[in-house]
KETI-722751 format. One line per 5 residues: number of its first residue (from 0); their letters; for each residue x, y, z of C-alpha. Coordinates in nm, 4 decimals, padded with zeros to 6 digits, always signed. Layout:
NUM	A	X,Y,Z  ...;
END
This chain:
0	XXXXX	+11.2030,+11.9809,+11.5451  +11.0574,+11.6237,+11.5969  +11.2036,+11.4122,+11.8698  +11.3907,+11.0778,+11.6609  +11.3509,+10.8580,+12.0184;
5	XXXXX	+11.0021,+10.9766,+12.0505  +10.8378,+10.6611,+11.9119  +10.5387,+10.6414,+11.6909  +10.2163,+10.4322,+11.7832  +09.9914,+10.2468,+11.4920;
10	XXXXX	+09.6849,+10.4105,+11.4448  +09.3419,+10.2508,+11.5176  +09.2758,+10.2851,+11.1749  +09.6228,+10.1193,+11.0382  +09.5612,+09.8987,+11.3221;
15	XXXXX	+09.2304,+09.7733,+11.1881  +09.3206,+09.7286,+10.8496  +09.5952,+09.5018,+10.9493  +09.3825,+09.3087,+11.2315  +09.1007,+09.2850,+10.9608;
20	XXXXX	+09.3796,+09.1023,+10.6945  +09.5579,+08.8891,+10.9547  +09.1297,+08.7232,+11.0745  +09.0596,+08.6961,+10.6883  +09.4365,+08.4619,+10.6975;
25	XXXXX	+09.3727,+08.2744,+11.0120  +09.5712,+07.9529,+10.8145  +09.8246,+08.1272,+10.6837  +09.9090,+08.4631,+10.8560  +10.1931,+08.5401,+10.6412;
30	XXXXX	+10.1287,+08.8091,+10.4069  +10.2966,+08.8014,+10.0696  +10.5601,+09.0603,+09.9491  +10.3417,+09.1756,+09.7074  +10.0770,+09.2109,+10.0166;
35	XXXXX	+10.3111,+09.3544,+10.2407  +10.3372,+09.6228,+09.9897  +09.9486,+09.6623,+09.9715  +09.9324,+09.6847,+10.3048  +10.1637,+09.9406,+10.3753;
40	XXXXX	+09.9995,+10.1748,+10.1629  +09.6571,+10.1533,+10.2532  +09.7936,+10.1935,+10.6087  +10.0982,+10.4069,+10.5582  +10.3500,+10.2725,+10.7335;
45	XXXXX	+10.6832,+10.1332,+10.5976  +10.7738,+09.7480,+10.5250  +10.9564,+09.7147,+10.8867  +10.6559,+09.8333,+11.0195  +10.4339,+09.5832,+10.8797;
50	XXXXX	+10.6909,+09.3071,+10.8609  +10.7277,+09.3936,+11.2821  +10.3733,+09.4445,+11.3648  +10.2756,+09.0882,+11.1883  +10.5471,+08.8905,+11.4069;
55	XXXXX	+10.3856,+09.0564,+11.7102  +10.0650,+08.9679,+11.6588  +10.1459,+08.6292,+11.5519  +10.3185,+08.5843,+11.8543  +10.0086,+08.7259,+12.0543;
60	XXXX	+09.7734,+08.4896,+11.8980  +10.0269,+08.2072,+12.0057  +09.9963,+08.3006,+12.3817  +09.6141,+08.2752,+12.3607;
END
């Protein structure tokens, strides 16, 4: 039986995929609904997922 507060952590790979998209958008990191979609497939994680780990990195970039 799996633990539902046990959180899970990106994986390097999904994690690369997404860093690799957000340095290609440097202007404009924003991904499209349509790329949003993309995105979570190739890394397989679910729109909330993507949708929270692009307004954390944004906000990373911002403090460096």
């Amino acid at each position: 039986i799996s633990d539902p507060t046990k959180r899970k952590t990106v994986d390097r790979e999904s994690s690369a995929t997404l860093k690799t998209w957000l340095a290609s958008h440097g202007k404009n990191p924003y991904p499209s609904k349509h790329e949003k979609i993309a995105l979570a497939i190739a890394t397989k994680m679910s729109l909330t997922q993507i949708s929270t780990w692009f307004a954390n990195a944004r906000r990373r970039l911002k403090k460096e």
